[in-house]
C-alpha positions as MATLAB code, in Angstrom:
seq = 'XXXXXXXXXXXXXXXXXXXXXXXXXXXXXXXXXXXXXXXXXXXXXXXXXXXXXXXXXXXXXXXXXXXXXXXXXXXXXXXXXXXXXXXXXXXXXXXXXXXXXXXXXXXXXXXXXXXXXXXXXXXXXXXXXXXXXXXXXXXXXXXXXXXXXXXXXXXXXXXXXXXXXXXXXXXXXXXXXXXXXXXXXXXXXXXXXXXXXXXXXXXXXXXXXXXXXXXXXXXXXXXXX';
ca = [
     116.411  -47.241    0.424;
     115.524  -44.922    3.083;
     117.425  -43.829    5.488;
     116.670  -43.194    9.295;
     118.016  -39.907   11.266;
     118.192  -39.848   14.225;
     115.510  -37.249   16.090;
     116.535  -34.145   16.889;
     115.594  -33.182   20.677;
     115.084  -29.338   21.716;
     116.145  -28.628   24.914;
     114.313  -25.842   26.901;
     115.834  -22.513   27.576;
     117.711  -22.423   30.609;
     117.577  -19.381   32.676;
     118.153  -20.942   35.757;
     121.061  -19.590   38.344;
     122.805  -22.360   39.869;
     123.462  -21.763   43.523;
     125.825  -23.784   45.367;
     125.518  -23.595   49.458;
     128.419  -24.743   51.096;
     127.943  -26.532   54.914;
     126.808  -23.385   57.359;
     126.353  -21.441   54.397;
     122.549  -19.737   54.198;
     120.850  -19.552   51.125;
     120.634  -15.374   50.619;
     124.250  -15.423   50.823;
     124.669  -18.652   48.459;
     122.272  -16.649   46.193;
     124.382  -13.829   46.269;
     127.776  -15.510   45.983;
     126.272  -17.262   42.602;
     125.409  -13.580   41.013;
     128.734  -11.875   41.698;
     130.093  -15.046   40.379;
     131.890  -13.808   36.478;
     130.232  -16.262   34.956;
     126.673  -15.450   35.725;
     127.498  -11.484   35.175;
     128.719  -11.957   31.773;
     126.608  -14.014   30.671;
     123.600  -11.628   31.066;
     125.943   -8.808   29.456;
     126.567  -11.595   27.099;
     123.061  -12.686   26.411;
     121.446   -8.607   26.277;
     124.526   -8.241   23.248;
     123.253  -11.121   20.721;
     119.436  -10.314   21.393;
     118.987   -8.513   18.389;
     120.823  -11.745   16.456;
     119.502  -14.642   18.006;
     116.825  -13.685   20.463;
     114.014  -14.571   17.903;
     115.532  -18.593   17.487;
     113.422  -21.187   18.591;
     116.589  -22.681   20.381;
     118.229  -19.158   21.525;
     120.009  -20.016   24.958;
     119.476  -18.339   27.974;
     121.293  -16.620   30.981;
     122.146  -20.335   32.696;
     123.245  -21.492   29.300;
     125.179  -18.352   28.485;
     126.755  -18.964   31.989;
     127.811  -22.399   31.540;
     129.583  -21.917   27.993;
     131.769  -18.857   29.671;
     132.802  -20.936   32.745;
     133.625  -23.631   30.487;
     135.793  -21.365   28.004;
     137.471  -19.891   31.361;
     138.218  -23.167   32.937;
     141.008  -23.557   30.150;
     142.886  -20.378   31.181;
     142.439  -21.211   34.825;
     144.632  -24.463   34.051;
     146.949  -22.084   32.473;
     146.525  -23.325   28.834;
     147.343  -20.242   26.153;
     145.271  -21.593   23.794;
     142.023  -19.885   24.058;
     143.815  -16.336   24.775;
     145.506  -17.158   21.842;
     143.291  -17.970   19.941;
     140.964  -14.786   21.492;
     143.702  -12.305   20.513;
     144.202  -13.730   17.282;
     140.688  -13.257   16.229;
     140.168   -9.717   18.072;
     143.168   -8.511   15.672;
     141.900  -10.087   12.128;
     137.772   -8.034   13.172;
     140.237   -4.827   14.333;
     141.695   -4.977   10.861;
     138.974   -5.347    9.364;
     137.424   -2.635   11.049;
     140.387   -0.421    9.504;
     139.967   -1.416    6.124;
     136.222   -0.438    6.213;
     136.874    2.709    7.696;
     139.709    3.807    5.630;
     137.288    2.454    2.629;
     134.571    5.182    3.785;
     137.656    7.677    4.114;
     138.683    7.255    1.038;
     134.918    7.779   -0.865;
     134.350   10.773    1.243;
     137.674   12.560    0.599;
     137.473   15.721   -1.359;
     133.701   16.062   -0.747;
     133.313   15.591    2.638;
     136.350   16.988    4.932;
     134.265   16.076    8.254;
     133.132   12.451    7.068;
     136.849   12.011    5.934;
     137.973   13.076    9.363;
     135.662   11.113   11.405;
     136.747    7.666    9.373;
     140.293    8.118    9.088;
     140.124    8.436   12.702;
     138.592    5.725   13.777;
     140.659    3.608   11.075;
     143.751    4.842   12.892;
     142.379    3.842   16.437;
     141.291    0.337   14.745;
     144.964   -0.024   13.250;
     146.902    0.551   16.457;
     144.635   -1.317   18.822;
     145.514   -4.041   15.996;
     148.791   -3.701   16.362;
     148.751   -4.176   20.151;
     146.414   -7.063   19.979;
     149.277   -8.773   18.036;
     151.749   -7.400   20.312;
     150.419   -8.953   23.091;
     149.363  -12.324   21.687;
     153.551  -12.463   20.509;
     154.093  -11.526   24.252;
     152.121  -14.401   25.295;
     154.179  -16.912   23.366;
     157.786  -15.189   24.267;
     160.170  -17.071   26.629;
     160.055  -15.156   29.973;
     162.886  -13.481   31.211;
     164.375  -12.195   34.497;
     166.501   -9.282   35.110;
     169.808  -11.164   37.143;
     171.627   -8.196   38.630;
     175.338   -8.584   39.411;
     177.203   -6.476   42.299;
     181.096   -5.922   41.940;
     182.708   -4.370   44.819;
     186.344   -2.915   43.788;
     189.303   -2.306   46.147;
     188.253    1.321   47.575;
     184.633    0.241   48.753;
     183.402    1.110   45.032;
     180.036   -0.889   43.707;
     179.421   -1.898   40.096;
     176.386   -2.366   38.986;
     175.011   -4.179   36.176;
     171.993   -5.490   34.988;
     171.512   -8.691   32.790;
     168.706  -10.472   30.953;
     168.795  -14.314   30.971;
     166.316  -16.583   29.486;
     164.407  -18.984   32.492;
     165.165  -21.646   29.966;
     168.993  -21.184   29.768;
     169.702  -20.981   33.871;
     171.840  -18.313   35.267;
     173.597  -18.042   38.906;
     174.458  -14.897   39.940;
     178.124  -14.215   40.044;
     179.985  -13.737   43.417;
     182.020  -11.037   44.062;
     185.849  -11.771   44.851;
     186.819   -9.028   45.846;
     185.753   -6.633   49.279;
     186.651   -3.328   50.688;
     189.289   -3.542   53.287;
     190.120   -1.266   55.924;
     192.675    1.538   55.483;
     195.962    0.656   56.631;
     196.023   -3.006   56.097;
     197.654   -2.940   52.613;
     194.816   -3.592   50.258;
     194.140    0.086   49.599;
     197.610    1.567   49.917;
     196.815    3.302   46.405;
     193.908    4.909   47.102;
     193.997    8.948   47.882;
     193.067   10.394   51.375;
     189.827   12.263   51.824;
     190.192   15.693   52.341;
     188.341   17.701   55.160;
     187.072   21.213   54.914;
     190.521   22.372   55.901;
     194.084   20.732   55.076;
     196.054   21.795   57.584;
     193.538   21.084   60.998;
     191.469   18.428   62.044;
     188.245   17.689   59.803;
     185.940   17.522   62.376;
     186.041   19.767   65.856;
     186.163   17.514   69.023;
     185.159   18.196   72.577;
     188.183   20.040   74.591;
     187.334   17.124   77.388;
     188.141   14.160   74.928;
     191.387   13.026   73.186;
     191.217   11.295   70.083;
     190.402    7.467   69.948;
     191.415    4.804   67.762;
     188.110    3.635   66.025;
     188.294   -0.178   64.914;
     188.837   -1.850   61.508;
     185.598   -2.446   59.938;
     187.372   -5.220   57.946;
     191.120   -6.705   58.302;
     192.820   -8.644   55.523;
     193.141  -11.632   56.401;
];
């Protein structure tokens, strides 16, 4: 019995850069809204880096094609879905570690022949390990709850602030506390306890005053009620 496939078709290389003119819109400027565009950019960055890999297949894609795979792979994180930076991070740290382990596998054959080879590996094993290591920091970032900084004011009998900050979850839900308590004015018998300020001499007036104006009575910032 034999059995049928189904024919393979081979598309043509696409190289093509799609310009899309809005209403009033002239074509130069289309063109060159389409080439500062981070797709198109990227994807000839993108398609200069495998040349030496795929450039020689029959069905090795082109700028357009390059283009249309990275807009598609960004249209995910424009939605806000984590799971292609996760899955980007995740993979960036497994090739950094396994840049370390080469290097620190050359290290270690050139040690106690050749001090500058040694040198030269164990530092770039070192630079491999920690950008590793914040690779994975960030992609355990990306997946932590967020948190806000909820900062509470207390303000004591005397006119004296406290100040201190919390960290609350956006999950749990936190309202910030009111204070119950405000500075009164002297003489109205919330701040009987409190000591005087003294002036730059204790036994005459703090502050000299013209010899053409008495004293005046200055107002309550704040009565108790």
């Amino acid at each position: 019995m034999k059995q049928e496939t189904t024919p393979t078709t081979t598309a043509k290389r696409n190289d093509a850069l799609k310009v899309y003119a809005k209403d009033g819109d002239n074509l130069p400027r289309a063109t060159a809204t389409a080439i500062l565009a981070t797709s198109f950019r990227h994807a000839i960055t993108t398609s200069h880096l495998h040349k030496a890999q795929f450039g020689s297949m029959e069905d090795a894609p082109g700028y357009g094609d390059y283009a249309d795979g990275i807009r598609q792979l960004g249209a995910h994180a424009v939605t806000g879905d984590l799971a292609f930076a996760s899955e980007l991070l995740a993979v960036q740290a497994l090739s950094l570690d396994n840049m370390f382990t080469e290097m620190a596998r050359r290290m270690a054959l050139n040690m106690g022949t050749h001090m500058a080879a040694t040198e030269a590996y164990a530092r770039i094993a070192l630079k491999a390990q920690a950008q590793c290591r914040a690779t994975l920091e960030a992609l355990a970032k990306l997946h932590q709850s967020p948190e806000q900084t909820v900062r509470h004011v207390h303000v004591n009998e005397g006119g004296q602030a406290v100040i201190a900050d919390q960290f609350h979850h956006h999950a749990g839900g936190c309202q910030n506390a009111e204070a119950t308590e405000q500075p009164h004015a002297a003489g109205t018998g919330a701040t009987q306890g409190s000591p005087t300020m003294l002036s730059h001499d204790a036994q005459w007036n703090g502050l000299p005053s013209p010899c053409d104006q008495g004293s005046e009575a200055v107002p309550d910032a704040r009565r108790q009620r």
